[in-house]
One Martini backbone bead per residue (centre of mass of N, CA, C, O) as a GRO file, in nm:
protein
  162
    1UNK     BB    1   0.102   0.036   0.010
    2UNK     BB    2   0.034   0.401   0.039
    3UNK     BB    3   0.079   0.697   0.118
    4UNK     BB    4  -0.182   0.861   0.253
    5UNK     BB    5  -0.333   1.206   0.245
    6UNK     BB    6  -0.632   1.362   0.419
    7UNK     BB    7  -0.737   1.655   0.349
    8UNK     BB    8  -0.953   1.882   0.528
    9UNK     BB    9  -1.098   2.228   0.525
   10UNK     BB   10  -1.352   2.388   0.548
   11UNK     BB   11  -1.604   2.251   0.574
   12UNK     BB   12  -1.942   2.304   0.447
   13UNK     BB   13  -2.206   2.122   0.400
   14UNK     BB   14  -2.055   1.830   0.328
   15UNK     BB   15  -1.999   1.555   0.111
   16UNK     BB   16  -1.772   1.268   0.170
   17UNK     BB   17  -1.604   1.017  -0.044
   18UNK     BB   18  -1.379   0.794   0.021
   19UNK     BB   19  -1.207   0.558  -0.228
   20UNK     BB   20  -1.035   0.257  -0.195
   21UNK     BB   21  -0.940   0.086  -0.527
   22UNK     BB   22  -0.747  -0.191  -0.587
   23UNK     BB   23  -0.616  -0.306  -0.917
   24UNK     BB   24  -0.295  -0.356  -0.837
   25UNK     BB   25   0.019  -0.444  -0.725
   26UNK     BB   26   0.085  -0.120  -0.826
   27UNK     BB   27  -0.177  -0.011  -0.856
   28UNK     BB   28  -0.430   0.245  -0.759
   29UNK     BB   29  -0.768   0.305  -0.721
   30UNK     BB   30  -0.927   0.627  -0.730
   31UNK     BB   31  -1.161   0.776  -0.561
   32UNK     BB   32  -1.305   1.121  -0.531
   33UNK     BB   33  -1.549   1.222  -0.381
   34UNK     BB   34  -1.755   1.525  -0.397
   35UNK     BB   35  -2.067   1.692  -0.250
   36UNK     BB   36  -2.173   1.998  -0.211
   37UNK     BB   37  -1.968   2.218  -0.183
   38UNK     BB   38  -1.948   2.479   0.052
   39UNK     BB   39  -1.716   2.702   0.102
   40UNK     BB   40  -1.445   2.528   0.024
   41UNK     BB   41  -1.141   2.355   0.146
   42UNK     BB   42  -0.932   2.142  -0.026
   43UNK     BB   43  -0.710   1.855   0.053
   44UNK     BB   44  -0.510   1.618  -0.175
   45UNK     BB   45  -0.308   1.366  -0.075
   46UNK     BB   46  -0.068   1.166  -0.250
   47UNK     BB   47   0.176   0.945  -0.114
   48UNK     BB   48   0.368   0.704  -0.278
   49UNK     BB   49   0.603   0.464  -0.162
   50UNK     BB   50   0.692   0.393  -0.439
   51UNK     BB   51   0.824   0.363  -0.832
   52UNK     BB   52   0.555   0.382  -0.981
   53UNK     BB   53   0.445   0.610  -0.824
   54UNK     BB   54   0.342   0.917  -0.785
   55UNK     BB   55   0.326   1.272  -0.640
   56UNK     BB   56   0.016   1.400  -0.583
   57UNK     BB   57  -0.132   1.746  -0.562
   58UNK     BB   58  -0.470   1.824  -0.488
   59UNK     BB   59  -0.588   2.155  -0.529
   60UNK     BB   60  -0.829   2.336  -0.376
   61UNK     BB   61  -1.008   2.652  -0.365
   62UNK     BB   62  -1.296   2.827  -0.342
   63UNK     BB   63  -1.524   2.674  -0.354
   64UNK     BB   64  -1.886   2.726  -0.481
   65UNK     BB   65  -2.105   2.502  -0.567
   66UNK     BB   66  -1.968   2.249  -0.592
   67UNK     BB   67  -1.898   1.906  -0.839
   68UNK     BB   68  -1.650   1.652  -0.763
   69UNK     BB   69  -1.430   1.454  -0.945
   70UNK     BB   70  -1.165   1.195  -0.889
   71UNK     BB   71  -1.025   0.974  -1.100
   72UNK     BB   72  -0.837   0.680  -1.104
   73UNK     BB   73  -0.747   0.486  -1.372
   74UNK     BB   74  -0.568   0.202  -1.422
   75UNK     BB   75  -0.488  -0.010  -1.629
   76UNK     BB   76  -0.164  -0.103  -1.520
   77UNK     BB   77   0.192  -0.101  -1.481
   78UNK     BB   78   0.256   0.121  -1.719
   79UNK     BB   79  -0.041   0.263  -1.676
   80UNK     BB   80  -0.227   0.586  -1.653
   81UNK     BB   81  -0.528   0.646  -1.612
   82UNK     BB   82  -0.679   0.990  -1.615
   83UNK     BB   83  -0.960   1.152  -1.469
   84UNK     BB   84  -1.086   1.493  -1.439
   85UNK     BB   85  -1.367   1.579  -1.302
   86UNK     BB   86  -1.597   1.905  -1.356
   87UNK     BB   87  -1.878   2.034  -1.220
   88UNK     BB   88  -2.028   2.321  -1.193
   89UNK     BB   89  -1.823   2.524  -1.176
   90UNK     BB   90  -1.773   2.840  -0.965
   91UNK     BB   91  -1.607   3.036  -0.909
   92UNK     BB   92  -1.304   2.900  -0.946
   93UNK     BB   93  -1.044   2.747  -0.764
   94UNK     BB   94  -0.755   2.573  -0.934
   95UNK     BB   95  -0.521   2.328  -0.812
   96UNK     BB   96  -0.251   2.134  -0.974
   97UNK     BB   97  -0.045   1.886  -0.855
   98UNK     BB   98   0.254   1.737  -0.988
   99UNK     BB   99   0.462   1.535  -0.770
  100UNK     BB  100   0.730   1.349  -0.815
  101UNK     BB  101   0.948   1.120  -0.705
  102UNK     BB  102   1.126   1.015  -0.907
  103UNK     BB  103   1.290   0.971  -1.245
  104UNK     BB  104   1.108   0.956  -1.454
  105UNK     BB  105   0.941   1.163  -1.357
  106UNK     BB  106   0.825   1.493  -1.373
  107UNK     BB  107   0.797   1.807  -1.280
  108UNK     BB  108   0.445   1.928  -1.244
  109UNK     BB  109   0.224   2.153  -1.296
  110UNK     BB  110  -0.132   2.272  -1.290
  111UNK     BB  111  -0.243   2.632  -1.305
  112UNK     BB  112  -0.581   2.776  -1.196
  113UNK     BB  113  -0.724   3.094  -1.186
  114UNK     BB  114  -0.979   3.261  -1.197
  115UNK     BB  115  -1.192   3.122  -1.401
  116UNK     BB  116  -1.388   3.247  -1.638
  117UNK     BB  117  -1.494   3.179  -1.930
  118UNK     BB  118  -1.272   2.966  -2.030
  119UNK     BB  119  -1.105   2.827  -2.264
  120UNK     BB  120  -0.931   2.574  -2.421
  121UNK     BB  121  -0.704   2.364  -2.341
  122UNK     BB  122  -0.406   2.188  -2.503
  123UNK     BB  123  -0.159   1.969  -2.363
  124UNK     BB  124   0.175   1.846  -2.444
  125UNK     BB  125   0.356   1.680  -2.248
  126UNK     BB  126   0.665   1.550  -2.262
  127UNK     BB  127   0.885   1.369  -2.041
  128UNK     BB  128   1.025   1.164  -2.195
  129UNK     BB  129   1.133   0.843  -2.358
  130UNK     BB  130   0.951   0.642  -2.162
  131UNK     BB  131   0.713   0.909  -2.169
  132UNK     BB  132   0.359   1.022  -2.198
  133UNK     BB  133   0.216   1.332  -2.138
  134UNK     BB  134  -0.150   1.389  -2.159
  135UNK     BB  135  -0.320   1.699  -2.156
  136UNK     BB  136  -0.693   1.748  -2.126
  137UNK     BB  137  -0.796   2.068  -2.146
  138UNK     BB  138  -1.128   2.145  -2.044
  139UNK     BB  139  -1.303   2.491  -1.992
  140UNK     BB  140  -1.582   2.666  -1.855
  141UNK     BB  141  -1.627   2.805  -1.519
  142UNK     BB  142  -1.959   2.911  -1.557
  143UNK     BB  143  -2.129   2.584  -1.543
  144UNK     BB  144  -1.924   2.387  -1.627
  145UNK     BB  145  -1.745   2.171  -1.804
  146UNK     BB  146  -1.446   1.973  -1.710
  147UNK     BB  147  -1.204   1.802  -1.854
  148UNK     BB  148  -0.917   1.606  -1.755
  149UNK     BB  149  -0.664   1.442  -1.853
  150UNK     BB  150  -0.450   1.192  -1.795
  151UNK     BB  151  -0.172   1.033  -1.994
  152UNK     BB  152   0.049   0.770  -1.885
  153UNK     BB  153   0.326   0.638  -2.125
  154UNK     BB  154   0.494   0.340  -2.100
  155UNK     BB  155   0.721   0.209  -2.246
  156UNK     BB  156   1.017   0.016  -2.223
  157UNK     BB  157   1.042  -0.095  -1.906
  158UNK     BB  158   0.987  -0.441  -1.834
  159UNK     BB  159   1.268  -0.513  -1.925
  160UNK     BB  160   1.519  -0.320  -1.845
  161UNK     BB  161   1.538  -0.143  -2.058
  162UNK     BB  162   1.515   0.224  -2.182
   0.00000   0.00000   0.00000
């Protein structure tokens, strides 16, 4: 298992659901749900222990009258396919925070704040020869849907190749 910190801070009226799902003996699936969030600052650490996954740090802040989906499903152990939904978000500040621990992957930043009616954005950010790190953001946060994919896709690393 890896060390996980669930940290919560001012929720008001808030109902929140935190479902620990492994799905295989290298990755854990892990599904974040909250609903109906008002006024809420929330902190979501993943820190784990493995070198296999990375030290993830999703933050939001300022959230008001939002409902957040935050799914992580991994395929195998070579690949992690991630995907943040948001919905309903309104005049939210949203902080991504993706801070690897290992060597393979690099440290990445993903930070939105005071988004409101915004275009959407598509970032294709390649981390090493190991490695294809492809964020698709798209957002227009207010009462809008906004979807984050995060796919990363490990090449021949299974056999201490390249």
């Amino acid at each position: 298992m890896t060390s996980r910190i669930f940290h919560k801070s001012g929720v008001r009226e808030a109902r929140s659901v935190i479902k620990d799902l492994p799905a295989s003996s290298g990755m854990t699936s892990r599904i974040f749900h909250k609903s109906g969030v008002r006024e809420a600052r929330s902190v979501i650490k993943d820190l784990p222990a493995s070198s296999e996954m990375t030290s993830r740090i999703f933050h939001k802040s300022g959230v008001r009258e939002a409902r957040s989906v935050i799914k992580d499903l991994p395929a195998s152990s070579e690949m992690t396919s991630r995907i943040f939904h948001k919905s309903g978000v309104r005049e939210a500040r949203s902080v991504i925070k993706d801070l690897p621990a290992s060597s393979e992957m690099t440290s990445r930043i993903f930070h939105k704040s005071g988004v409101r009616e915004a275009r959407s954005v598509i970032k294709d950010l390649p981390a090493s020869s190991e490695m294809t790190s492809r964020i698709f953001h798209k957002s227009g946060v207010r009462e809008a849907r906004s979807v984050i994919k995060v796919a990363a896709v490990l090449t021949v690393y299974l056999t201490g190749g390249r």
